[in-house]
N, C-alpha and C positions, 0 to 999 in steps of 0.2 A: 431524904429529900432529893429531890429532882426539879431542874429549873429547864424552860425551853421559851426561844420567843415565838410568837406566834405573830404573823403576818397579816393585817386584815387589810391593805391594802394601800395603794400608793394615788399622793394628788400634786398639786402646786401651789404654790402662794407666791406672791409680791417679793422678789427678794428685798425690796426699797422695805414693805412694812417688818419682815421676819428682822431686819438688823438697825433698822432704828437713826439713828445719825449717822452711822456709817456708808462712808464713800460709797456709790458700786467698785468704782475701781480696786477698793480694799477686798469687799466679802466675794466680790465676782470671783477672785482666784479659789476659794475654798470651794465657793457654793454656785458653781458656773448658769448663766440665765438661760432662757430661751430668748427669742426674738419678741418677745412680750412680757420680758423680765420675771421671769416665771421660774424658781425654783425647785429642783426635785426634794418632795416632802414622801417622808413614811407614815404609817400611821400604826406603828410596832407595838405590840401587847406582849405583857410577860405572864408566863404559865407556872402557877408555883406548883408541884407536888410533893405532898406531908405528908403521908401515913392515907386518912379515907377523905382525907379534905382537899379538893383541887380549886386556887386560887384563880383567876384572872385578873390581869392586873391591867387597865384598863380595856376597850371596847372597840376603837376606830369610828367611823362616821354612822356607820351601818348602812342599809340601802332604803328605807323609806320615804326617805324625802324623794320631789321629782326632778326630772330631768333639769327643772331649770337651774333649782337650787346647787345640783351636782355638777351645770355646766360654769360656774363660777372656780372650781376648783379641780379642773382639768383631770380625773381621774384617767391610771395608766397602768401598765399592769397586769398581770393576772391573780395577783392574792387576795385572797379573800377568808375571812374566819373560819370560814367551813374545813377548807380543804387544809387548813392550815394544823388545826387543830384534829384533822385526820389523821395527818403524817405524822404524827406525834401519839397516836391511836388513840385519842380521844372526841369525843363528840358535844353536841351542845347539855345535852343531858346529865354527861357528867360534871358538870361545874356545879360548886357546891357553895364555891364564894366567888362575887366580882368585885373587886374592891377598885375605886376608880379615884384616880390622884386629885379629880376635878372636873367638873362638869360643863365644860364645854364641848358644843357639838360631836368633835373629832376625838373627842374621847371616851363620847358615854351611847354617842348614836347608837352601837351595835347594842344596847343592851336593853334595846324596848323596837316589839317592830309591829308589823297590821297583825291584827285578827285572822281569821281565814277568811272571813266575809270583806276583810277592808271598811270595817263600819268603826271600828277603833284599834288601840293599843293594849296591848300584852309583854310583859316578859320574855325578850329569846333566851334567855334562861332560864326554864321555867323552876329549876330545882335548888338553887342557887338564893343567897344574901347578898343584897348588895349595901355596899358598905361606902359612906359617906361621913362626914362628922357636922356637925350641927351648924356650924359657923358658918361654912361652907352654904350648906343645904340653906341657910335664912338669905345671904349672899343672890345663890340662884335663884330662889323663887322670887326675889322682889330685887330684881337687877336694875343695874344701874343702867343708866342711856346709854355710856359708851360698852357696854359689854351682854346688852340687852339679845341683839343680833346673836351671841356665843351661846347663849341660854335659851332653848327651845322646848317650851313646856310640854312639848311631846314625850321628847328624850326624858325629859325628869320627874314629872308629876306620875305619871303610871306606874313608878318604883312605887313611891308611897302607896301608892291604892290597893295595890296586888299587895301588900303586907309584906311585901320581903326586902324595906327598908332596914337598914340597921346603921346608927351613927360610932363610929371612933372615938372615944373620950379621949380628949387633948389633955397632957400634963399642965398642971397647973402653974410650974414654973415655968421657961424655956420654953422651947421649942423643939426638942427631941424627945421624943418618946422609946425608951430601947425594948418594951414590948406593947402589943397591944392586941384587942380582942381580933384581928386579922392572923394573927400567929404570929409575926414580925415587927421591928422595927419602923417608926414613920418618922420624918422629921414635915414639921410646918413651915410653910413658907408663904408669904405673904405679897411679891413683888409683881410674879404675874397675875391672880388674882386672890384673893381671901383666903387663906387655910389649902392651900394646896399642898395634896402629899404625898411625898416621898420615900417608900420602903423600902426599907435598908434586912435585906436577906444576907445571913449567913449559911455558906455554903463550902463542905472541906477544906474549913480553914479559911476558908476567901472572904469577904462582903460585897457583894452584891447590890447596886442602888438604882433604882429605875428612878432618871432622874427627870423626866415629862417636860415640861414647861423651863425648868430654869437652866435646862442647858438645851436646845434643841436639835443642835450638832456640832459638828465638831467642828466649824468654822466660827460659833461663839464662843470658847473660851477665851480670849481677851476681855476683860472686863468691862469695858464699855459699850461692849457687842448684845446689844439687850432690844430687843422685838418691839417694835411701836403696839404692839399689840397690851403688852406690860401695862398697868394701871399704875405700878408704882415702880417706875426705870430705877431712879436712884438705891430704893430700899431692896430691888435686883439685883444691883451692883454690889452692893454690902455683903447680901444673900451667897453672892456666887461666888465673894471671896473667902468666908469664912469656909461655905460647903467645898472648894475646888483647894482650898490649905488643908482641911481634912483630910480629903481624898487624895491629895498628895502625901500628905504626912502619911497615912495608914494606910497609900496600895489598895484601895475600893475600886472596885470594875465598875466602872459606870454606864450602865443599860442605857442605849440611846432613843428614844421611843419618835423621834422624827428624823432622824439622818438617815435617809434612802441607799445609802455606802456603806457605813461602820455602820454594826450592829452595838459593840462593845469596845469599851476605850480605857486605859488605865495614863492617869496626870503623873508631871512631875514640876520640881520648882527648877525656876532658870532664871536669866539672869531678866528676864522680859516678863516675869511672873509663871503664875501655873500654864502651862501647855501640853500639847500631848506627849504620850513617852511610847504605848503601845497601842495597834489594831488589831481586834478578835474577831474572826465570826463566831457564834454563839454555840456551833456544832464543835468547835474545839475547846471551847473553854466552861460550858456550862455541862451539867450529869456527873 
């Protein structure tokens, strides 16, 4: 097995809505603003390779929406999935599964784009599963007002049509699942939206956790460092304690899929709670 991240490109958000109650004066020192209070966000995908099966693991924004929609979230940068997924000598072709933490825009965008004609939607992967769990998938299509905006029936409905829909069966007990029909590991999480997940890779010995939504960089770990964005702040808090004791107790490298700096990050406990201990880039620590 071989793991890489893949880059599909960089934007901004609000630092006021990414932290929630918290001060600027606090998160500014992590997560430095623009003169428009404006965040550097990633929008990092992980690339699993197993044997003839090539994962991706979430998508980025993708490029179909228009200019207006894109001028809302400052894109910057030069990455983009293509070339990303080049240097890595792979192409769209070869992906075989996308399996996506959760279906909002910035993470499922890249995975449906136009026709050739621009008359509808198609698969950019055209060879690929893409992989969602039920809960989730009932969640998106009949969203709620405050998270309606996040859920764009572009992005989601054309999986189902094209037939290369496939759901995650959640354990019945808990919330961890330690395999599943992705090949990996998912743990469920509930705080930022419904069934979001989590894949937890083992890799020479290490685990590996792409952690999406419930940690977004590395200026949230303090626990009450949780995104207005969150449906359910409190049950986030809970979430990030138990998953960020794990990942202390058991040394899990935590895949950062929006901190535009650290790619990878390993916790430890102190006396202020979990915090960081290590920073990776992904060329050193993953393959």
């Amino acid at each position: 097995m071989k793991l890489y991240t893949v880059e599909s490109g960089n934007f901004k958000l609000d630092g006021g809505a990414m932290f929630g109650v918290v001060p600027k004066t606090i998160w500014n020192k992590t997560n430095p603003a623009d003169e428009n209070n404006l965040i550097d966000m990633a929008a990092r995908c992980l690339l699993v390779e197993d044997g003839n099966r090539l994962t991706l693991i979430d998508t980025g924004m993708g490029n179909k929406q228009n200019d207006k929609f894109f001028g809302y979230y400052s894109l910057w940068g030069d990455f983009n999935i293509d070339s990303s997924l080049k240097q890595h000598g792979f192409n769209r072709d070869d992906i075989t599964d996308v399996f996506l933490t959760h279906l909002h825009f910035d993470h499922v965008g890249g995975a449906i784009q136009w026709n050739k004609d621009r008359t509808g939607y198609e698969p950019a992967f055209k060879n690929a599963h893409f992989w969602t769990n039920d809960n989730h998938w009932q969640w998106a299509t009949k969203p709620n007002v405050r998270e309606k905006a996040s859920f764009l029936t572009e992005n989601i409905l054309p999986m189902q049509e094209s037939g290369q829909l496939k759901f995650i069966t959640r354990p019945e007990n808990g919330d961890f699942s330690p395999e599943t029909e992705a090949g990996f590991g998912v743990l469920f999480a509930d705080g930022h939206t419904e069934k979001q997940m989590l894949p937890h890779i083992t890799l020479n010995g290490k685990t590996f956790v792409f952690v999406a939504d419930l940690l977004p960089t590395v200026g949230h770990l303090p626990l009450p460092y949780v995104m207005g964005y969150d449906t359910r702040p409190l049950l986030t808090v809970d979430e990030k304690a138990r998953f960020l004791n794990a990942a202390a107790d058991n040394n899990y490298y935590l895949v950062l899929g929006h901190d535009a700096h650290n790619e990878i990050i390993t916790v430890q406990h102190t006396e202020k709670g979990v915090r960081l201990k290590e920073v990776f880039r992904a060329a050193d620590i993953l393959m």
